[in-house]
C-alpha positions in Angstrom: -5.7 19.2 -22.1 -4.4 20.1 -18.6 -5.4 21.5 -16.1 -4.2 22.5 -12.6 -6.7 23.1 -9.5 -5.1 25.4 -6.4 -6.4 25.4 -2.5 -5.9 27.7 0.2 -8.0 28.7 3.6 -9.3 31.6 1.3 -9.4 33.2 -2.1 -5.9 35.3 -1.7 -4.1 32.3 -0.7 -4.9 29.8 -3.2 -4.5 32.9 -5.8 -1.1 33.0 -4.9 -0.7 29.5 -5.2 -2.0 28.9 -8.4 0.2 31.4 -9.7 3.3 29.7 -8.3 1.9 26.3 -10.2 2.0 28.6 -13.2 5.7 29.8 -12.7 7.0 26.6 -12.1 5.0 24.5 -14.9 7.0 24.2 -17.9 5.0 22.6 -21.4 7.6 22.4 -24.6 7.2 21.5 -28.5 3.6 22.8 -27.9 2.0 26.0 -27.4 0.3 26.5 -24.3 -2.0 29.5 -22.7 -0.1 29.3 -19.2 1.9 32.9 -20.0 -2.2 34.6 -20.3 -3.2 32.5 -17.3 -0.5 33.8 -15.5 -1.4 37.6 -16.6 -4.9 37.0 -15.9 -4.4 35.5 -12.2 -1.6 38.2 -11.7 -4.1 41.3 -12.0 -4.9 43.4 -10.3 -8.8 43.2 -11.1 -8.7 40.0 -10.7 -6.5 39.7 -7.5 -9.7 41.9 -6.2 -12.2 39.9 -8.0 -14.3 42.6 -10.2 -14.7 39.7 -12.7 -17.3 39.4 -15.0 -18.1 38.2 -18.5 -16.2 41.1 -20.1 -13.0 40.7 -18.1 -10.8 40.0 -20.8 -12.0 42.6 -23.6 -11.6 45.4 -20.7 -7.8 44.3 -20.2 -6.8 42.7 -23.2 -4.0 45.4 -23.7 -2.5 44.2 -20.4 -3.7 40.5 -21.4 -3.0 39.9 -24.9 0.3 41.2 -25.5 1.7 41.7 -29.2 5.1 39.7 -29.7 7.8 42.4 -29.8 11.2 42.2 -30.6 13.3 39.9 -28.7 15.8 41.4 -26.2 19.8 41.6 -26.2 19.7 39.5 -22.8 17.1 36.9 -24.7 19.5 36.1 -27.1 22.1 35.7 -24.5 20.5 33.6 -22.2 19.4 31.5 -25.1 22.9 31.0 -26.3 23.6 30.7 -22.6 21.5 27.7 -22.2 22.3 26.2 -25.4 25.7 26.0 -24.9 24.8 24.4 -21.4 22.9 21.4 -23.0 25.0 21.0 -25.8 26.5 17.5 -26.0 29.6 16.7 -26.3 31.3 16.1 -29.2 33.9 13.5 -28.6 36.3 12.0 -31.8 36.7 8.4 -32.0 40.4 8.4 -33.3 41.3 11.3 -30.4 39.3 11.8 -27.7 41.4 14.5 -26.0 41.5 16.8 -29.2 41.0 20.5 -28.3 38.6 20.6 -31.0 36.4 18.2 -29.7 35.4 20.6 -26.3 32.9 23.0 -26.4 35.0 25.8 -24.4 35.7 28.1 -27.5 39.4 27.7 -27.7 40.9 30.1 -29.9 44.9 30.3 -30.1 46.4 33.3 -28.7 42.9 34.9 -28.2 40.6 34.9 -24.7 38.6 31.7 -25.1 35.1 32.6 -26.9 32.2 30.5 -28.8 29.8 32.2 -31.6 26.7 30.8 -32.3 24.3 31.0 -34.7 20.7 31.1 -33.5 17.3 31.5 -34.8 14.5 32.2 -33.0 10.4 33.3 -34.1 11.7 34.3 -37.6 14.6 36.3 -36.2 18.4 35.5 -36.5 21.1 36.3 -34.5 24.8 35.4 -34.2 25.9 35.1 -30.3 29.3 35.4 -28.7 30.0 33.7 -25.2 33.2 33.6 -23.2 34.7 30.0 -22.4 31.8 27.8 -20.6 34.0 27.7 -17.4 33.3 31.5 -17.1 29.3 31.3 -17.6 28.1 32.5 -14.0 26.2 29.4 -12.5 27.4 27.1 -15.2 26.2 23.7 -14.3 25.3 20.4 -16.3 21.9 19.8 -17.0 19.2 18.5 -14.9 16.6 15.8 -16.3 14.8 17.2 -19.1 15.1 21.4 -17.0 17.8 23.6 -16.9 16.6 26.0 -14.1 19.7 28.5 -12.9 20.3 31.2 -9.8 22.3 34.2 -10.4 25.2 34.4 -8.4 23.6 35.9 -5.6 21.3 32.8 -5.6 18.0 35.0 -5.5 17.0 35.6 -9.2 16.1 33.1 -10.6 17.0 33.0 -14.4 14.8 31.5 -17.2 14.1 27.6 -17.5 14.9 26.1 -20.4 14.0 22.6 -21.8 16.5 21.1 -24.7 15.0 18.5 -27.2 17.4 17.4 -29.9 18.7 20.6 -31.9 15.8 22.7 -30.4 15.9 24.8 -27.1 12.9 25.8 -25.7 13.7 28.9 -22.9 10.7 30.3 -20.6 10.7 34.1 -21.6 8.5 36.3 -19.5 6.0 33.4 -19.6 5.7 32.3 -22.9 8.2 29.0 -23.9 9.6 30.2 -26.7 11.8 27.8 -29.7 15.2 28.6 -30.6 17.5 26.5 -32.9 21.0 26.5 -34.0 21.8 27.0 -37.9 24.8 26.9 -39.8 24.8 30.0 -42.3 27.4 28.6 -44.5 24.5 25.9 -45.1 21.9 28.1 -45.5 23.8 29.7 -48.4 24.0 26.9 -50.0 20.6 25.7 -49.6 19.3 29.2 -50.7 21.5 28.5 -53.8 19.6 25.2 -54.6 16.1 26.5 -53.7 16.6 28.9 -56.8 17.7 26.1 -58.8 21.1 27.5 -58.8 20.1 30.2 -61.0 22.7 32.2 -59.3 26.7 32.7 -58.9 28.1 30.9 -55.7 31.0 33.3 -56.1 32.8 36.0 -58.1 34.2 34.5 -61.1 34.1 34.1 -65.2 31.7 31.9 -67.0 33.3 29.6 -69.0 31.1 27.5 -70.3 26.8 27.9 -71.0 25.5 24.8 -72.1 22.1 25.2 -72.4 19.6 27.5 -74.9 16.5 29.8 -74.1 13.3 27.3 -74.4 16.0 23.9 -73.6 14.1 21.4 -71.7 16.4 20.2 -69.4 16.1 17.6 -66.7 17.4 17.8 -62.8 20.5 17.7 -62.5 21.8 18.8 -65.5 24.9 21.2 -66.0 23.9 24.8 -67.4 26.8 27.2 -66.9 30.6 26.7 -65.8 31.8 29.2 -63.5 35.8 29.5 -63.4 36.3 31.2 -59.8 40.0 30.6 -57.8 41.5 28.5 -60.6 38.6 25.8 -60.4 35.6 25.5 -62.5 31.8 25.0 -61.0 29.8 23.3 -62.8 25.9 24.9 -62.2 23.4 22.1 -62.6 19.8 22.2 -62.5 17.9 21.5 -59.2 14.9 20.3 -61.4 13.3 19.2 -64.0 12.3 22.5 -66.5 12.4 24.9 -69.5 15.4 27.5 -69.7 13.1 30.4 -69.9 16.0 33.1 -70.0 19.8 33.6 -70.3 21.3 36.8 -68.0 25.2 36.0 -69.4 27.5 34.7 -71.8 30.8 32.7 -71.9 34.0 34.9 -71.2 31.6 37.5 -68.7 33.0 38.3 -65.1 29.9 37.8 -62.9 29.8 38.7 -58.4 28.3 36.6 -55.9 24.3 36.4 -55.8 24.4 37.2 -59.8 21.2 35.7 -61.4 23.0 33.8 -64.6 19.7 32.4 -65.8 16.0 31.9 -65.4 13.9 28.6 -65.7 10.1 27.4 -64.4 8.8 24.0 -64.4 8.2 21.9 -67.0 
């Protein structure tokens, strides 16, 4: 619970005040009411002070707002940011590799990096020129990464980095955003189905197992031949083969369920 208290020689003034506190406080890994508390001191009702117990059910469209969809500039000042606090990446047996910086280098093209970023449920893959060309591009600060615009009189969203997660102020609310690896994701999302599906195009080879076969984790159930090499699809659990979708010598595409199974 915090709390913050403002003073001034009257109401206007310490109004104002407190909501300068609420700009400049910044709460991470939590979620916090200071975005409503900022609406609420901000209007105009109460700026005039017609307050009274049904203040908030007379505003609530201006008070409560629904999430929407984030913005094009979100996503880019998140990746901005993230790119900002990103540590480096050093190698042990060559510490002036290329691919050990975090300026995008890309032979014989303009120097760009692509991220992968997830955010409230939503994805989105980012592209940002060579960090050297970010406007205002400067290391971080303590636990805050507060940035001008060129001009030095916007100021641009704070952002507060803890391990793989950002969390960037976005019209008041502190909002998460993390860094994923889709390649990785694929992969999980193959296992989570108990690889059930193809990983690739390809011909079965092999199917090891029956309709109504107990099997235990780990155990092979089809070969795939794909690119001249054969992958072996095992079991993620323990469970019944409930049903068969192909058979040995069938060309199968990517994402193809091959069988079916449920617990034992």
């Amino acid at each position: 619970l915090g709390k913050l208290i403002a003073w001034g020689e009257n109401r206007e003034e310490a109004r104002l005040r407190l909501l300068a506190m609420l700009d400049e406080t910044a709460v991470g890994g939590v979620r916090t009411n200071l975005a409503f508390l900022r609406r609420v001191v901000g209007h105009r009702a109460f700026a005039e002070a017609e307050l009274d117990t049904g203040f908030i059910p007379r505003h609530e469209g201006e008070l409560l707002r629904p999430a929407g969809e984030l913005s094009e500039e979100f996503w880019q000042q998140a990746a901005e940011h993230f790119l900002q606090t990103e540590p480096a990446s050093v190698r042990t047996d060559d510490a002036h590799s290329p691919w050990s910086s975090r300026s995008g280098l890309r032979f014989g093209m303009p120097a760009q990096s692509r991220l992968h970023l997830q955010c409230n449920g939503r994805s989105r893959t980012v592209r940002m020129p060579c960090r050297s060309q970010l406007a205002g591009d400067r290391p971080l600060e303590g636990d805050i990464a507060s940035k001008l615009a060129p001009t030095g009189a916007v100021r641009r969203p704070k952002a507060i980095r803890q391990g793989r997660t950002l969390y960037l102020q976005w019209h008041g609310e502190w909002l998460a955003v993390s860094a994923f690896d889709p390649i990785a994701e694929a992969e999980a999302s193959h296992q989570h189905h108990g690889g059930l599906t193809a990983p690739m195009n390809g011909s079965i080879v092999r199917v090891l197992v029956a309709a109504g076969q107990h099997v235990e984790a780990g155990t092979a159930l089809i070969v795939l031949e794909a690119m001249k090499m054969e992958h072996s699809i095992r079991s993620a659990q323990a469970g019944v083969v409930k049903s068969l979708y192909c058979s040995e010598g069938e060309m199968v595409g990517e994402g193809a369920v091959l069988l079916e199974m449920e617990e034992a």
